[in-house]
N, C-alpha and C positions, 0 to 999 in steps of 0.2 A: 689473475684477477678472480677472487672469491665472489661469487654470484648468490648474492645475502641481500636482505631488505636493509636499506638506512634507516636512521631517525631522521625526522623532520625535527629544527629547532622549535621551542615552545614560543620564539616571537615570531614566527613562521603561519601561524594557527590562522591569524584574520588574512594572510593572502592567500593560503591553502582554502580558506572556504570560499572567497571570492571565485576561484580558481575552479572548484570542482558546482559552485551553480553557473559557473559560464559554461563547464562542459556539458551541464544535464540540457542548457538552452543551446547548447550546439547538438544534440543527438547523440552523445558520447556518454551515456547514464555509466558503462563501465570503466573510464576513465575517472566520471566524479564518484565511482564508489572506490577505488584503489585511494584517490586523495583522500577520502572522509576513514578511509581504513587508518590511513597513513596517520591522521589527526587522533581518532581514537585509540591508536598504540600510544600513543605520550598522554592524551587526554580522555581517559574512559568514557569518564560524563559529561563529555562536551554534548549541548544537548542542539548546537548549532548543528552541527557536525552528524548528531545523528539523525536530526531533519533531515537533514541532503541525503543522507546513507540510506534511509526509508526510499526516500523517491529514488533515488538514484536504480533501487535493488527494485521497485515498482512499478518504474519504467522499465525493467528488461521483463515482464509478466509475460507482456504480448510473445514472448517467443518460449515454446515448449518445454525444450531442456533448461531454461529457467525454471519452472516451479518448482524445482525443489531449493530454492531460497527462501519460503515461506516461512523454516522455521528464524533463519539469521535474519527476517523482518521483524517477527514477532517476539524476536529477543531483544530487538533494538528500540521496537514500541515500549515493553515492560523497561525499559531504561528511563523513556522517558518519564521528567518528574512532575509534568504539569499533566493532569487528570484530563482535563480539556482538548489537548493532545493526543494523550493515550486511544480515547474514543475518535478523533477524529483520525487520527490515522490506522487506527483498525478499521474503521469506517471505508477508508480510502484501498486498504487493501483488500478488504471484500469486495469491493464496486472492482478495482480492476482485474481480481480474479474472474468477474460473475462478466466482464468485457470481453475477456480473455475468452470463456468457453461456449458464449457466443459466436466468437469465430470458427469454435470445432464440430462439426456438424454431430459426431455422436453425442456430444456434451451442451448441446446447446441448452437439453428442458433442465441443468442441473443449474444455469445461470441465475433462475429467479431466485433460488435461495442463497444464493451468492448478493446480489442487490437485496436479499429481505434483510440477510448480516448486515449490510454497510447502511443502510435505511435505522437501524436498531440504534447502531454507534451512530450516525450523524442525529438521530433525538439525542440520546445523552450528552452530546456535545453541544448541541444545542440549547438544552439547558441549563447550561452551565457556560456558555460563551462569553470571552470580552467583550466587551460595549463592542459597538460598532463593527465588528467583526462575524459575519454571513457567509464565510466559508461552508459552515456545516449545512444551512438553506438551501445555498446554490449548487452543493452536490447533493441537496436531497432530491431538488426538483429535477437533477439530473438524469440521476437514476428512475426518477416515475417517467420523465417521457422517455425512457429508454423500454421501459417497461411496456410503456403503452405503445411504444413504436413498432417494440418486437411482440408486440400482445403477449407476454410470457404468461406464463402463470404456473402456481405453486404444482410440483409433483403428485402423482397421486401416491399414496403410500400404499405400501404391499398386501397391508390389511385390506383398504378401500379394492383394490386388486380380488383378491379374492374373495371379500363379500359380496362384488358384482358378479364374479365367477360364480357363486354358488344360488344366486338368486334367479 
């Protein structure tokens, strides 16, 4: 037996995506990123496909030797075709980076500028939203009480460092 990836048929595609957002609401994010893989081999631009693929690879942040999938997110973001998208889930990936290094205690002061990124992206997205649609709101307000929970606040930069040194 040749131990090789298959194709998935291309009528295949609407149960493969049910399939890999049931895994991401079971806790199986790498399970629904192998399906959303499996979809984008036959279907590049499936941009269903690549919503799940985003979260799916977004969902595994919180764990360390993940982050280097950062740049196979923000290949999968510039894929997508709707603008509104784009921003908001770059949005989405700076918040859970900026989540992420909150947990690390030597990276924790680097988390605000992580939330000030995804704060950026959810205004543009914002402005540009479908009607009735406040995704981009509800993770903005997210991010501020996280901000205010954790009292973070902006780094000081190396200048500000050494103009205080020298005064």
């Amino acid at each position: 037996m040749e131990l090789k990836l298959h194709d998935i048929h291309t009528g295949a595609i609407d149960s493969a995506l049910e399939k890999a957002t049931q895994y991401r609401s079971l806790l199986e994010p790498e399970i629904a990123e192998s399906i959303c893989l499996d979809i984008l081999h036959i279907d590049e631009n499936n941009q269903q496909a690549l919503v799940i693929y985003i979260l799916a690879l977004t969902d595994q942040l919180n764990q360390a030797e993940k982050q280097s999938q950062i740049k196979a997110i923000l290949r999968a973001i510039d894929k997508l075709e709707n603008e509104y998208q784009r921003y908001y889930y770059s949005g989405l990936l700076s918040e859970r980076r900026a989540r992420f290094l909150i947990t690390q205690p030597m990276s924790h002061s680097f988390s605000y500028d992580y939330f000030y990124e995804a704060l950026e992206n959810y205004n543009k997205a914002e402005q540009i939203r479908p009607d009735q649609n406040d995704e981009a709101i509800l993770r903005w307000n997210s991010c501020i009480r996280t901000i205010e929970k954790e009292k973070l606040k902006p780094r000081r930069d190396s200048e500000d460092i050494l103009v205080d040194m020298e005064s």
